[in-house]
C-alpha positions in Angstrom: -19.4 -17.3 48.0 -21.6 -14.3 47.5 -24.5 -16.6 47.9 -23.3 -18.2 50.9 -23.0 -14.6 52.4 -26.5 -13.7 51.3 -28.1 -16.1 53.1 -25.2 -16.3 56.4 -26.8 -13.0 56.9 -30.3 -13.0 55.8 -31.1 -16.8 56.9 -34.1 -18.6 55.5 -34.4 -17.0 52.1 -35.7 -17.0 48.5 -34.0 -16.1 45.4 -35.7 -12.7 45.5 -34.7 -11.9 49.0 -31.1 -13.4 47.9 -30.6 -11.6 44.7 -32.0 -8.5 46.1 -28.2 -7.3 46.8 -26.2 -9.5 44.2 -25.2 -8.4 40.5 -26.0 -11.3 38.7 -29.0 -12.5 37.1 -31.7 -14.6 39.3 -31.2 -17.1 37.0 -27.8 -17.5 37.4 -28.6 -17.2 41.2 -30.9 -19.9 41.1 -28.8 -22.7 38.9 -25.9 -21.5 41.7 -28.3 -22.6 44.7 -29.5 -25.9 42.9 -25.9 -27.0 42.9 -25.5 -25.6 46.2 -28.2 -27.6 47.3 -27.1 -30.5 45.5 -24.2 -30.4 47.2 -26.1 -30.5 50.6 -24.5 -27.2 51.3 -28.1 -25.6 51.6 -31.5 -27.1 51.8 -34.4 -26.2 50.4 -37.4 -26.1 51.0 -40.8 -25.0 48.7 -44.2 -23.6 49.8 -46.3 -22.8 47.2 -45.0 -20.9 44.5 -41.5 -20.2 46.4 -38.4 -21.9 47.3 -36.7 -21.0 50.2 -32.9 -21.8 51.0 -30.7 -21.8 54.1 -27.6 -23.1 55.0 -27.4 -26.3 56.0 -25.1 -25.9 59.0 -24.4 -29.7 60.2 -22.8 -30.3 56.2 -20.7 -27.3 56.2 -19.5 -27.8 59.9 -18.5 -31.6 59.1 -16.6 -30.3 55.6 -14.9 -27.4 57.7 -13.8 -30.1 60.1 -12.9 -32.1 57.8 -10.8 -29.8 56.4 -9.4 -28.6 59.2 -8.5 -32.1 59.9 -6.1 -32.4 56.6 -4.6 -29.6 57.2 -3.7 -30.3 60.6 -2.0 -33.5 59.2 -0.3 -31.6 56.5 1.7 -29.0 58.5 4.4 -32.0 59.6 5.0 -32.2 55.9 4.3 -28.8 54.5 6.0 -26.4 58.3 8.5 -28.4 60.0 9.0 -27.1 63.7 11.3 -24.4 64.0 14.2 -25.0 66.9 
């Protein structure tokens, strides 16, 4: 989530730019992003020597909706109306 965050408010970034403000390791930043981007929750994207990450904004909106979504058909069974 701290990842996620990073690059929310920094944008296009690379794991120097994104570990910059974060505790751990780059290394553990970097294994973090490949599964991120694995995941198809960020895309990335190398030039030369670097790798830049950003969000990938069209994934996490469909998953968001999609969660939104099962939640909305989990209330009738989870919060019945109150009278």
């Amino acid at each position: 989530m701290q990842i996620f965050r990073e690059l929310v408010l920094k944008g296009r970034a690379d794991i120097g730019t994104i570990a910059q403000d974060l505790p751990q390791d780059r290394s553990v930043i970097a294994r973090h992003l490949q599964t991120m981007e694995r995941a198809r929750v960020v895309r990335a994207q190398t030039q030369r020597r670097h790798t830049f990450y950003e969000i990938n904004g069209a994934v996490v909106a469909a998953r968001v909706e999609g969660i939104s979504q099962l939640v909305r058909s989990l209330v009738p069974l989870c919060c019945p109306p109150t009278v």
